[in-house]
N, C-alpha and C positions, 0 to 999 in steps of 0.2 A: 745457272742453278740446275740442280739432278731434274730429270724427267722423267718418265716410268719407264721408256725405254732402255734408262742406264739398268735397271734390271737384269738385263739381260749378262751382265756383267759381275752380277753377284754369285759365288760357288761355293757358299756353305752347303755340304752335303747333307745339313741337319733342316734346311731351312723347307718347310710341306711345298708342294708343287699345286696346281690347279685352282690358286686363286688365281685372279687377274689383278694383275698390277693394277693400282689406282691412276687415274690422267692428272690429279690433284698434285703439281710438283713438290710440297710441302710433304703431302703423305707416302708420294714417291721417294723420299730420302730414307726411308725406314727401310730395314732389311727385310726380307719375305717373311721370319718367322717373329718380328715385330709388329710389323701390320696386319699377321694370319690373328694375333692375341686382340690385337685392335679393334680388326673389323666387324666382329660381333658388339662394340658401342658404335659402329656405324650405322644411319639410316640413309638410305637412298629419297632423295626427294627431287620432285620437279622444280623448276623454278621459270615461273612467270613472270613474260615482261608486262612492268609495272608493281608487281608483287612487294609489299614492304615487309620485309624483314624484320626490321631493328627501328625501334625513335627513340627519341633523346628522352634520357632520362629513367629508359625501361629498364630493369636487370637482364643481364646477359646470362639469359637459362642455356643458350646452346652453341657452339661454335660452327659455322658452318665452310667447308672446302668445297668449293667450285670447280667442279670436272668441265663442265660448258658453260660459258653464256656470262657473262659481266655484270656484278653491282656496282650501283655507285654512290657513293660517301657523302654526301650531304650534309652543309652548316647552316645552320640558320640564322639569316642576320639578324634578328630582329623585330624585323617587319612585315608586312601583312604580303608576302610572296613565298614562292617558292623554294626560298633559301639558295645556294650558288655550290656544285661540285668542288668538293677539297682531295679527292682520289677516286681511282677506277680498282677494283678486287676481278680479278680471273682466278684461270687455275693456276695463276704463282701462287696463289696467297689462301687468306680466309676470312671469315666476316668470323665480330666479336675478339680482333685484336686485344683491346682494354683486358678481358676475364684473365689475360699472362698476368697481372697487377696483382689479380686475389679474388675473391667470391663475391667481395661486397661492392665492385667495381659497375655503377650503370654505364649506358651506353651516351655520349656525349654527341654523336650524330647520326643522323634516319642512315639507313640502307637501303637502297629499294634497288630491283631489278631491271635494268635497262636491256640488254640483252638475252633473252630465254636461254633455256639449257637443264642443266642437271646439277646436283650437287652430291654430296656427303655430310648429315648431320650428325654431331656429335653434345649430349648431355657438357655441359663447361665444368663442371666439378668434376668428371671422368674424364675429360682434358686435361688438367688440371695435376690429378693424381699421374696421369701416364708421363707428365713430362718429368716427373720426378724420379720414373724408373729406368726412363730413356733420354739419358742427359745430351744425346748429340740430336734426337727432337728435338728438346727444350734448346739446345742451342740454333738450330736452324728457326724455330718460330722465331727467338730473339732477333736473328736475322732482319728476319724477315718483319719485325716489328718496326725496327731502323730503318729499313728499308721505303716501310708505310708511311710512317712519320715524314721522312724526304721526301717522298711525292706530296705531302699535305704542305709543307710550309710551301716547296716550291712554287707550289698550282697556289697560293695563297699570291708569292713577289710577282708571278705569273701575271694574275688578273688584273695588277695596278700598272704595268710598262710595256703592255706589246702592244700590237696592232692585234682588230679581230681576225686577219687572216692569217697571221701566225700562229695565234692562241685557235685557231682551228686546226691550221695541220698537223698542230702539236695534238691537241687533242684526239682527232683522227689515227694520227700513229701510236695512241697509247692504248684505245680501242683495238687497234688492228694487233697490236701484240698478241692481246688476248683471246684473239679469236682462230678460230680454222679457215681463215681465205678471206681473198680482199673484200669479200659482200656484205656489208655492213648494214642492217635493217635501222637505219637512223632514218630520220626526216630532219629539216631542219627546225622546226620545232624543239625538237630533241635538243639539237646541240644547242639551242641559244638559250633554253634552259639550262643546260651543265653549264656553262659559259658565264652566264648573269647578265647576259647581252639582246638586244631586240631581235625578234628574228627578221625585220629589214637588215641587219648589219651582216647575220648569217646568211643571208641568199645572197647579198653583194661579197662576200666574202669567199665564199662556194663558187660562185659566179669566176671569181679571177682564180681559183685554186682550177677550175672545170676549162677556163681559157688556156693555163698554162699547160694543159692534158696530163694534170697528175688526177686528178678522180672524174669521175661520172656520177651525176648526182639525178635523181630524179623517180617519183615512185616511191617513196620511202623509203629507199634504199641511196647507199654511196658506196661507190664501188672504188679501191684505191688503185691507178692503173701505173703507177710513177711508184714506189718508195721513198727510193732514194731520190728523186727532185724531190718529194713531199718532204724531206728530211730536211732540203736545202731551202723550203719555204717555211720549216717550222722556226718557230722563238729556242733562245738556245735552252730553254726549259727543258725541251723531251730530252736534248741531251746529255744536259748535266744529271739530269734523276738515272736516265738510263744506266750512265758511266758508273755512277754512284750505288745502284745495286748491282751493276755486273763486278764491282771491284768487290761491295758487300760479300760477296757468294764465293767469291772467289778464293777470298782470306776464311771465310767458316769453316 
């Protein structure tokens, strides 16, 4: 998928100079002087880990792109917990996928901030209107719509057939995508909640990932020292979604 760096790559002589490329690779797909028209419906905001976003059932007043830091997608079962992760948002993507559907679209699952950082907010009805004048936007959101939806069902067949130290280093590697460098401010807390698992099954799980010296775990923090063994201990979940939006992007 484009990243602001492809930037550098673009030579309309018409296009204003002295913005800064956005790090949001969704908004990164725009020309300089499509996102110079853009950036004034941008708001810059912070984003706090633990921070809720979005719950179910709210209208989607705003769309937001993620320059730093990870939400995570959240369904609720049911029942009297904390519901089980169905996707991770970084800066490939955005929060308030659903508002591409139409105005009257609520939100069907929480977002909340697992990893700090920074964003770009954007009004959805000014969303909305922009993709209708920049139809190779609108076709990259769509992308990247498809692309969202694949990681939800996956992380759905995911939860019901792997082992938990699978379905961690899968999880782990989809974190780590999103982020700038292996250091990952997780506990295990954290991950047995995305998970839906106890966090006995995550620190035994952690435990044999930490034996095999693909991460370092402890402090709140996991560090990924391995990749590629992490890759060769994940469930083949991380890499069918992965394959499946590197082919997404590829074709848009």
């Amino acid at each position: 998928m484009p990243n602001a760096a492809g930037w550098s790559f673009l030579s309309n002589t018409s296009i204003p100079f002295g913005i800064p490329p956005p790090l949001n690779r969704l908004l990164a797909t725009l020309a300089r002087h499509e996102f110079a028209a853009l950036r004034p419906l941008l708001t810059p905001v912070p984003l706090a880990a633990g921070q809720l976003l979005l719950s179910p059932g709210e209208a989607i007043e705003h769309v937001v792109f993620p320059e730093r830091g990870v939400l995570t997608v959240t369904a609720d079962t049911g029942a009297d917990d904390a519901g089980i992760e169905v996707a991770m948002i970084g800066p490939d993507g955005m929060a308030g996928t659903a508002s591409l559907l139409g105005p009257h679209v609520t939100a069907f699952h929480q977002i909340r901030v697992q990893v700090p950082g920074t964003a770009l907010r954007m009004p959805a009805e000014a969303f909305r209107r922009h993709l209708e004048t920049v139809p190779a936007f609108r076709g990259q959101c769509l992308t990247y719509a498809e692309a969202f939806f694949a990681q939800a069902s996956q992380t759905g067949a995911c939860g019901g057939r792997h082992r938990v130290a699978e379905r961690c280093a899968a999880w782990l590697l989809r974190m780590h995508d999103r982020t700038d460098g292996p250091d990952l401010p997780l506990t295990h807390e954290a991950i047995a909640a995305a998970l839906g698992v106890r966090r006995a099954g995550v620190t035994v799980a952690m435990g044999e990932l930490q034996d095999a010296g693909l991460v370092r775990s402890g402090k709140g923090h996991t560090t990924v020292l391995d990749q590629a063994g992490l890759e060769d201990a994940a469930c083949g979940c991380y890499r069918l979604v992965r394959d499946r939006c590197d082919a997404l992007f590829r074709c848009n």
